[in-house]
C-alpha angles and dihedrals in degrees: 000000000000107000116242144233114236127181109203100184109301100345124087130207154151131255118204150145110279120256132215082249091058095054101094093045090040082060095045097050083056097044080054096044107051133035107260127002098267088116102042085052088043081060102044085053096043087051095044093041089055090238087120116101115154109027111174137193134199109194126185124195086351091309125121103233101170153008149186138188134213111188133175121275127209097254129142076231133056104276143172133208110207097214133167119031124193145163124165118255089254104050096039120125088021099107089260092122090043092054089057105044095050089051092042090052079041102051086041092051090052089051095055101254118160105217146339132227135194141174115226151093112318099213087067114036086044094084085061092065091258124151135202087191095056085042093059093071098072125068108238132160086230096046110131133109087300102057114088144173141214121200118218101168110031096177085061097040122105110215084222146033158093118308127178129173121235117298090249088067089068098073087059109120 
């Protein structure tokens, strides 16, 4: 996929697949992100164990600034889970997270698959087109009011079933 060029308010910047060369700055934006390392080291599994499929960049001035990561899911259907998240302190709130996660759906949505979850605030990813009630259908350790779907390919879609991340998420604190 051709990277693209994104304008989030006043700051441009390119989305694109991540490259061998982005690895080390992809780390440090989620060392920074988050409280302890536990995601950076979700992504580095989730990359070694083969799970990542959609890995996106946005870069700035040659920078990574964010990321964010779709990875399989165990489905009798072709699911995504959207997980990590990460913009750097000085580009948050900036649009930077919502530019890849649109051309992330996006990208999942070209390459056939059926739906996308994620866990996270509603509020936010709502805007995404994301749904805890859809959600609710499918037994999930994470099911709860926080755990949502969005649907991408609703004639291949089952109302109900069994859903699990990949096995790397299971090392998370």
């Amino acid at each position: 996929m051709l990277p693209t060029v994104a304008s989030c308010y006043e700051t441009p910047m390119i989305i694109r697949a991540e490259t061998p060369d982005d690895i080390a700055a992809i780390r440090q934006v989620h060392v920074a992100a988050f409280p302890s390392s536990a995601e950076a080291d979700l992504v580095d599994r989730l990359r070694r164990d083969g799970d990542a499929v959609i890995s996106l960049v946005a870069v700035d001035d040659d920078r990574v600034i964010g990321h964010a990561l779709f990875s399989k899911m165990r489905a009798r259907f072709r699911a995504l889970g959207l997980a990590p998240v990460a913009v750097t302190e000085e580009k948050r709130r900036q649009g930077v997270a919502a530019a890849l996660i649109r051309n992330g759906i996006r990208q999942a949505e070209d390459a056939g698959w059926d739906a996308v979850f994620v866990l996270g605030d509603p509020a936010y990813y709502g805007r995404f087109g994301f749904n805890a009630e859809a959600a609710a259908a499918f037994d999930c350790p994470f099911a709860g009011p926080h755990f949502m779907l969005l649907i991408l390919n609703p004639k291949t879609m089952p109302a109900t079933g069994r859903v699990d991340y990949a096995p790397a998420f299971a090392a998370l604190p």
